[in-house]
C-alpha positions in Angstrom: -7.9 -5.2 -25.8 -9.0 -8.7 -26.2 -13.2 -9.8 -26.4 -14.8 -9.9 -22.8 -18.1 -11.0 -21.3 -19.1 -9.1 -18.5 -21.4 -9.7 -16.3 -23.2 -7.6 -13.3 -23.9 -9.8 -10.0 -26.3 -9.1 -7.1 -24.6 -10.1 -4.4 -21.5 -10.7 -3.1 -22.4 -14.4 -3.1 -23.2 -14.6 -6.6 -20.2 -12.1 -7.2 -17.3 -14.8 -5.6 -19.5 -17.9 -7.2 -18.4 -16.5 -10.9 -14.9 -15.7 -10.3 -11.9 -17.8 -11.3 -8.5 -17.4 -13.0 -10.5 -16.1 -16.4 -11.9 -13.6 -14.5 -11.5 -10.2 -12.6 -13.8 -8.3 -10.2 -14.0 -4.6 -11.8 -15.3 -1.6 -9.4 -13.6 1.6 -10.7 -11.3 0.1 -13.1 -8.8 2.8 -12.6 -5.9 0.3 -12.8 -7.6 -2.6 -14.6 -9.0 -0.4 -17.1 -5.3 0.5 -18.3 -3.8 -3.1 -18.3 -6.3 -4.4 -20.4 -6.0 -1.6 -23.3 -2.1 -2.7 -23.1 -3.0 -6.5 -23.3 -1.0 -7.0 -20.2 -4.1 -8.7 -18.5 -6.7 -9.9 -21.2 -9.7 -11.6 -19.0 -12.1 -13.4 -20.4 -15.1 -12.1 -18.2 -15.6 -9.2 -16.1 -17.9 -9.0 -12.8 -18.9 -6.2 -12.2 -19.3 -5.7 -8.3 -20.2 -1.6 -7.8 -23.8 -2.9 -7.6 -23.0 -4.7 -4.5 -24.1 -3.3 -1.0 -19.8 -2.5 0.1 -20.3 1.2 0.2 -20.3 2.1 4.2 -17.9 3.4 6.6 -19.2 2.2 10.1 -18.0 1.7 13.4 -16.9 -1.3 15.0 -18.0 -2.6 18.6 -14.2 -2.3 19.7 -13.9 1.3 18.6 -12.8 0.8 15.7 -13.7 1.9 12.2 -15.1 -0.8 8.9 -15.0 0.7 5.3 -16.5 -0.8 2.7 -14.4 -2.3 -0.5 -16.3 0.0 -2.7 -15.9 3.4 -0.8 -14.1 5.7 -3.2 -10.4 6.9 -2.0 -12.0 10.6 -2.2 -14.9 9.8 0.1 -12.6 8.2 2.5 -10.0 10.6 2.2 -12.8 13.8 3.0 -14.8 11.3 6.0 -15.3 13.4 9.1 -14.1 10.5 10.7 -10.9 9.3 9.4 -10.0 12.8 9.4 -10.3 13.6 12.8 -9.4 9.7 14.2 -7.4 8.2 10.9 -5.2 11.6 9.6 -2.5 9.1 8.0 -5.1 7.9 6.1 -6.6 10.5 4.8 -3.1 12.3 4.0 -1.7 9.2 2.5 -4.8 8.9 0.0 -4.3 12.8 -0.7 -1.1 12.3 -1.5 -1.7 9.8 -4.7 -2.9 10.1 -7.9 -5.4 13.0 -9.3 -9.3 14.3 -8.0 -10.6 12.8 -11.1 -8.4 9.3 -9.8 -9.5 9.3 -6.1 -13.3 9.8 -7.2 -13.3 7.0 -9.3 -10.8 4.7 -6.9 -12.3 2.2 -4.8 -10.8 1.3 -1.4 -10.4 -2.4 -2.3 -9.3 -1.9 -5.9 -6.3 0.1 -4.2 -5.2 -2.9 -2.4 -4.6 -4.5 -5.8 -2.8 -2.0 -7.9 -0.4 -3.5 -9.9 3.2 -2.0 -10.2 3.9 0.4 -12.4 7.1 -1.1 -14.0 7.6 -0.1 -17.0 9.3 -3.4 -18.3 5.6 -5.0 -16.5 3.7 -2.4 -18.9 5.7 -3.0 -22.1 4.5 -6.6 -23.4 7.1 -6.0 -25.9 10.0 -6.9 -23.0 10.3 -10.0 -20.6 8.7 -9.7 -17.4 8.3 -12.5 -14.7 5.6 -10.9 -13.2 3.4 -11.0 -16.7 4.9 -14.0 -17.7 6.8 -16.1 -15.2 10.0 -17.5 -16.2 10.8 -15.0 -18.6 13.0 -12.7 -17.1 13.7 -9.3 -15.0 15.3 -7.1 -17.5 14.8 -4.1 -14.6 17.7 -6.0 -12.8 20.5 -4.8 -15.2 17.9 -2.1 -17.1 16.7 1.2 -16.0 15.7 0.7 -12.8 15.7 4.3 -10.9 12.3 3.7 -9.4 12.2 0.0 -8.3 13.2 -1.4 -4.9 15.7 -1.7 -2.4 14.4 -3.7 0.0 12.9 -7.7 -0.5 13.3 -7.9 -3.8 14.6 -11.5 -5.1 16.4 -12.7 -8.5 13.0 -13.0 -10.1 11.4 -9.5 -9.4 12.3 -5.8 -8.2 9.3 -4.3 -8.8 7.9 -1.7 -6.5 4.0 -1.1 -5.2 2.4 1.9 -6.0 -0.2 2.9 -3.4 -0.1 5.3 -0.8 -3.2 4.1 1.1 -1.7 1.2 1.5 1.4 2.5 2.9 -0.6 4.4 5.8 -3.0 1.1 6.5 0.1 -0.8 6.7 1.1 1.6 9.6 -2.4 1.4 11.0 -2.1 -2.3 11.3 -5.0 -2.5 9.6 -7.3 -6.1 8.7 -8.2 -7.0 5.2 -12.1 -8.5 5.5 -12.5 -11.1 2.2 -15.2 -13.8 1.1 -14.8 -16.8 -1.3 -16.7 -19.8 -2.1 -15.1 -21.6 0.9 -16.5 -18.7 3.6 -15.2 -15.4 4.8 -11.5 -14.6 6.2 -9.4 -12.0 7.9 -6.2 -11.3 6.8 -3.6 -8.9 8.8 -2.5 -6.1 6.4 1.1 -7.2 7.1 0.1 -10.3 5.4 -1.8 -9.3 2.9 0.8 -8.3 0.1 3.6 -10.7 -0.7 7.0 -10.3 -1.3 8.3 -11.7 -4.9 10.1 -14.4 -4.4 10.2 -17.0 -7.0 6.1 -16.2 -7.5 6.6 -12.4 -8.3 2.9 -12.9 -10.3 1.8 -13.0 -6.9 0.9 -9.9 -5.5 -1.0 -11.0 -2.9 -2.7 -13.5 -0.6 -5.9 -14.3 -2.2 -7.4 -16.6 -4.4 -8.7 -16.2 -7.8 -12.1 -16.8 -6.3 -11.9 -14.2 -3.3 -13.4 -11.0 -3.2 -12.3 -8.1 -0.4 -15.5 -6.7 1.1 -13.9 -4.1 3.6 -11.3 -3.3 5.6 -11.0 -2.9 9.3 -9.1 -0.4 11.1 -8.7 -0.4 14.9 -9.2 1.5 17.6 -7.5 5.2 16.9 -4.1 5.7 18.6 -2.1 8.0 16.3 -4.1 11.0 15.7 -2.2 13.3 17.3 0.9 11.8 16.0 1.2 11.0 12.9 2.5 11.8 9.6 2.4 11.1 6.1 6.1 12.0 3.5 5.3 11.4 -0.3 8.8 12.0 -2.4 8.5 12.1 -5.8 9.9 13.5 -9.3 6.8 16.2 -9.8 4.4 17.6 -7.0 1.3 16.2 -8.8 0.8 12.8 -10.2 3.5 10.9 -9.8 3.9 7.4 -7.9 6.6 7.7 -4.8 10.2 7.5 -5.2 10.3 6.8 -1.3 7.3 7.6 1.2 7.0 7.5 4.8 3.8 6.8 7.1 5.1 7.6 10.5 2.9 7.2 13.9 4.1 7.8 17.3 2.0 7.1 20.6 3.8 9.9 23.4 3.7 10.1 27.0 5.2 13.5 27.0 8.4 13.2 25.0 8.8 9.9 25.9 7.9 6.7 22.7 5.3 4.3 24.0 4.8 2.9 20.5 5.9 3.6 16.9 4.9 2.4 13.7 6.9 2.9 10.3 5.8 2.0 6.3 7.9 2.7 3.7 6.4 2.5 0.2 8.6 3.0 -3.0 11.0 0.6 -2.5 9.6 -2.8 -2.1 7.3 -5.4 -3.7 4.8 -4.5 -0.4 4.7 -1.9 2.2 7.6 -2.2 4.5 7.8 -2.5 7.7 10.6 -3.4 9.9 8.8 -4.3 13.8 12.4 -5.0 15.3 13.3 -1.3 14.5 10.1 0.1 15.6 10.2 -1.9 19.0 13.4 -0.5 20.0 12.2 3.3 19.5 9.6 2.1 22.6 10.9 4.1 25.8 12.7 6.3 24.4 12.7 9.5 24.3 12.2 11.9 21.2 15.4 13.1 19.8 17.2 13.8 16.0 19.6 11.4 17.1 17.2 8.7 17.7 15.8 9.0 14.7 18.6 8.9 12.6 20.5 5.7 14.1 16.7 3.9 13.7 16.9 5.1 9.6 20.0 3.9 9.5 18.6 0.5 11.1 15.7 0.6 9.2 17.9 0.7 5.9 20.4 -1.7 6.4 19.2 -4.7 4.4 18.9 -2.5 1.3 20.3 -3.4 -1.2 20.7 -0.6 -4.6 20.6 -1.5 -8.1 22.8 0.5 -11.0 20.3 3.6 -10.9 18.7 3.6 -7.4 21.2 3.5 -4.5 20.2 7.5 -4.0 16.8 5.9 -2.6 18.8 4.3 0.5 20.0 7.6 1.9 16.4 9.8 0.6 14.5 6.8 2.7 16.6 7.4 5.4 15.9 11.6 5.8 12.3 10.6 5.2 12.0 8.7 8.2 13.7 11.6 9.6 11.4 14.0 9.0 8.5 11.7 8.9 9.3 11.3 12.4 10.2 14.7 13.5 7.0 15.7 12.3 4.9 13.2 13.9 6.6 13.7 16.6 5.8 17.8 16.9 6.3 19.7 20.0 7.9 16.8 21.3 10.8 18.4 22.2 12.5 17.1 18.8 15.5 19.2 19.2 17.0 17.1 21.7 20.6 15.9 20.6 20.4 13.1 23.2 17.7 10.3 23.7 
């Protein structure tokens, strides 16, 4: 780990006035923490920001719900609230990493995991993510966990959260501030896709700080489900996972929402497949030709083409079990 200055602001004015491209924001550290002992990210100041006043989880005048960037994944995950209006949520955060994780985890620090490649981690390989230009040795390497869908030339890295998968369902609205004002930015926005600029993880500047994020008005409760795959039941980042949400008039869709994480750069969504799930009415059969649509673009690298047909019987089941009572043993639409 290289020398740091660190420093412990007041507000979240002073907080975004300090930052640049020397710096990072730390909170929990959970992530940060890690890269820095590897000398994959080597700062040259930290800000502290769990001083700052980001801590709520309040409603907003449109029904909806505001959680603070500093709210730790376990109290979100355990809040009365998101339980009983935002059950994606809360199983999606359940779902990743360890107690000991989720009460240290901040809501806006989960936003900006960093993959867990292990040619990313290993500053003894080429990476075009650490150091652009360098290479993607995951292309023709081990690369059993890394994605199938949206990945480029330059990158086929994976993300690693499940929150974010189930706010990506939720449509959710990521609140930040900079030196040039506040901004909202639509979750399906939010994380980019690699590109030639895989470095790029997301939309904001060096200065720009995530204060909360909004979730609006509760839709899904009743159906709505979250499907983590992975190698070990505790601990482990997703090989595929599926947050599934259905609005039902009886066994008929009214809406559906789909994220995939584990296999690309961002949350996936596909709104093209979702729309034509709309009138429809629940059924196997409906499901399965919408995986198969939902899967199409894939494209498998040497180790993990078994990820395009374990993505397609998790939207399966996802589904199915969203779905519930829903008369999901129909064999016709």
């Amino acid at each position: 780990m290289t020398p740091f200055s660190y420093y412990r602001p007041a507000s979240v004015s002073e907080a975004v006035t300090m930052a640049d491209e020397s710096a990072r924001f730390i909170a929990g550290g959970t992530n940060l923490v890690d890269l820095m002992k590897e000398n994959v990210v080597r700062p040259q100041r930290l800000i502290d920001i769990t001083a700052l006043d980001l801590h709520g989880i309040e409603p907003t005048a449109n029904g909806g719900v505001l959680i603070g960037a500093l709210v730790s994944n376990a109290d979100l995950a355990w809040n009365a609230v998101i339980e009983q209006h935002y059950p994606l949520l809360s199983q999606a955060i359940l779902a990743g990493a360890s107690p000991q994780l989720r009460n240290m985890a901040t809501t806006g620090g989960n936003l900006l995991q960093r993959t867990r490649c292990y040619y990313f981690y290993d500053t003894g390989t080429p990476c075009n993510k650490r150091e652009p230009g360098s290479g993607c040795p995951a292309r023709s390497g081990l690369n059993r966990s890394h994605a199938i869908l949206g990945a480029s030339d330059a990158c086929v890295a994976t993300h690693p959260s499940d929150m974010c998968v189930a706010l990506a369902a939720l449509d959710a609205v990521v609140h930040v501030q900079g030196r040039a004002g506040s901004r909202l930015i639509p979750f399906a926005d939010f994380h980019r896709l690699p590109g030639n600029t895989p470095e790029r993880d997301n939309q904001l500047s060096a200065d720009e700080l995530i204060t909360a994020i909004e979730l609006p008005p509760a839709e899904f409760a009743q159906h709505s489900h979250y499907l983590k795959i992975r190698d070990r039941a505790s601990y482990a980042f997703a090989l595929v996972s599926v947050a599934a949400a259905l609005k039902l008039d009886g066994d008929v869709i009214q809406e559906a929402r789909v994220a995939l994480g584990g296999v690309a750069h961002k949350p996936w969504r596909d709104i093209a497949v979702e729309k034509t799930l709309q009138g429809q009415r629940v059924s196997r059969a409906l499901f399965e030709r919408a995986a198969q649509a939902w899967l199409q673009a894939a494209k498998p690298l040497s180790h993990n083409a078994f990820k395009v047909e374990l993505a397609k019987r998790a939207i399966v089941r996802a589904l199915s079990e969203a779905a519930g009572d829903a008369s999901i043993q129909r064999t016709t639409p």
